[in-house]
N, C-alpha and C positions, 0 to 999 in steps of 0.2 A: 504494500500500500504506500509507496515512497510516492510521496506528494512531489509533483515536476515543477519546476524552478523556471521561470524565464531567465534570460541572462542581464537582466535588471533588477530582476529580485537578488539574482546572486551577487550583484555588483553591490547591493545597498545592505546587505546582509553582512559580506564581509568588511565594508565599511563602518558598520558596525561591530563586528567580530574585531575590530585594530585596537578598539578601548577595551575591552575585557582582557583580561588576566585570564589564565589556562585554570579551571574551576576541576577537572579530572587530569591526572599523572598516570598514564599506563606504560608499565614496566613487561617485564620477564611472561610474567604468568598473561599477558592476552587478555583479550575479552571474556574474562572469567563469569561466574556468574555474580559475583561482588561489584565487578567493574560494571557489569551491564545492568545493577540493580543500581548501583550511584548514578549513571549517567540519565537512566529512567529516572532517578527523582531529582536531578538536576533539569532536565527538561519540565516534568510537569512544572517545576517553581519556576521558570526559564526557559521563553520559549526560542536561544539560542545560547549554545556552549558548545566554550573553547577547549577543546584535548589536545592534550601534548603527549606526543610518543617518546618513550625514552627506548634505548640501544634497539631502534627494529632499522634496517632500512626501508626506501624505496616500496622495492614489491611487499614488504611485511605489512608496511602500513597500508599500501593501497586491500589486501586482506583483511584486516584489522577494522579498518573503515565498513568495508562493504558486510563483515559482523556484525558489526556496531548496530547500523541501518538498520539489517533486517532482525535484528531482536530488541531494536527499541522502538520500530516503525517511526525512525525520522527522516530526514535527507540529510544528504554531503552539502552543504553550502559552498565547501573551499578550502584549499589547503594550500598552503606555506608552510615550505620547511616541515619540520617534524611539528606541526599542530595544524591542527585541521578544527572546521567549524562545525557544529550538529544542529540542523533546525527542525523543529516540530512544533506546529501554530497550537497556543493554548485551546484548549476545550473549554467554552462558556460553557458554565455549572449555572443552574436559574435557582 
């Protein structure tokens, strides 16, 4: 269910994504299920965050990412360097 992105929304997103601080640190262990339960409740309080990979390269992360996605049903916004952006638009609760 990855929501598609124009490449305006991506442009304003990561524009956005320049002020935030890295909110999730993922190390060794991957998108464990620890990692993927933090970054679930960093999205529902925030409806984009910044993860930073530490020792993966490249293809590691490009895997890591597209984990991420489909166990936390958000999108890829963007990535630089070893951090990347996560967005998934809040759920209006009535």
């Amino acid at each position: 269910m990855s929501l598609k992105l124009t490449g305006a929304e991506k442009s304003r997103l990561r524009g956005r994504g320049q002020t935030l601080e890295a909110a999730l640190k993922i190390g060794r262990d991957g998108a464990s299920p620890t990692v993927v339960a933090s970054l679930e409740r960093l999205l529902t309080a925030h409806d984009l965050v910044k993860v930073r990979y530490l020792n993966a390269d490249r293809e590691q992360r490009a895997i890591l990412t597209a984990q991420l996605v489909e166990a936390t049903q958000s999108t890829f916004a963007g990535a630089v360097g070893s951090t990347a952006l996560f967005y998934r638009p809040k759920v209006e609760t009535a």
